[in-house]
N, C-alpha and C positions, 0 to 999 in steps of 0.2 A: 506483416507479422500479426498474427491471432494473437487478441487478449484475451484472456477469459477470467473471470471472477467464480471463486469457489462461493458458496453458498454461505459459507459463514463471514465472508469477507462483504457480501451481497447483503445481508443481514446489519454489518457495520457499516457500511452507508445511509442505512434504510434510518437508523438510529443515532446518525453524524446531528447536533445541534449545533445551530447556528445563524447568527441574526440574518446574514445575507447566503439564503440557501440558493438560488441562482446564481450568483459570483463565485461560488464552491463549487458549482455545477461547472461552471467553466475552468473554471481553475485546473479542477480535477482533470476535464477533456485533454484542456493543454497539459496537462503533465502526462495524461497517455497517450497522446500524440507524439510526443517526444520520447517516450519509451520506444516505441514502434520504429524509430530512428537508433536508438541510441539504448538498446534494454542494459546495456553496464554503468551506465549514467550513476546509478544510484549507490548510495555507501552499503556495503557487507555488512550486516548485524553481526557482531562479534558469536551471540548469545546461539545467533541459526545459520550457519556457514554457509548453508544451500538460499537463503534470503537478502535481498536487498532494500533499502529505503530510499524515497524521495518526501521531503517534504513540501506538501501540498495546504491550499490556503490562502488567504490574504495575508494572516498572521503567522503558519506553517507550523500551527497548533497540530494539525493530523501530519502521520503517517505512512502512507503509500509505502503496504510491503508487501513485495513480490518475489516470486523464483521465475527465471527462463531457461530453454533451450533454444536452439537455432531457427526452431519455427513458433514458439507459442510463448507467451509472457503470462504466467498464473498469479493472478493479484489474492493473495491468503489473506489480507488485515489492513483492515484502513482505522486507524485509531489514534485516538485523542491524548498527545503525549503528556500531558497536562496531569499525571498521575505517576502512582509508584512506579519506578523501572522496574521493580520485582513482578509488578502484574503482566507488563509488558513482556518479559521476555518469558511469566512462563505461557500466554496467548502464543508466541511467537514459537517457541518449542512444541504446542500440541498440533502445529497447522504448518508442520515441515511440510513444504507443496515433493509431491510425488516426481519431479520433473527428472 
């Protein structure tokens, strides 16, 4: 199964802080490794119907949130849950993946 990361999802990696940025680096593989097996794995966002999450991490401070179809898993937002819900779900409402 194809993953693919939207641009602004691409951009919230690029700006992920964290002490151990290699260990997140893995972290994250194995959580899309596991997608690619299992893309329902992850809980429904109440707020985006068409989205789901996996928490990713050592701590599972971020995010992993994604939309699939049968052939492709679109990763929209990888973010730091460590802040308002309110900012959260309106990120999550502008970046309905097209799937």
């Amino acid at each position: 199964m194809e993953i693919i990361w939207t641009a602004s999802a691409a951009e919230d990696y690029l700006r992920t802080e964290t002490n151990r940025p290699h260990e997140f680096a893995a972290a994250l593989d194995g959580a899309l490794s596991l997608l690619r097996s299992f893309p329902e794995m992850g809980a429904k966002v109440e707020a985006a119907p068409n989205i789901r999450r996996i928490l990713v991490g050592r701590d599972r401070h971020y995010g992993l949130f994604y939309g699939h179809t049968a052939q492709r898993i679109s990763v929209v937002a990888l973010i730091n849950l460590r802040q308002n819900p309110d900012s959260i779900r309106r990120i999550l409402k502008e970046r309905q993946p097209g799937t």
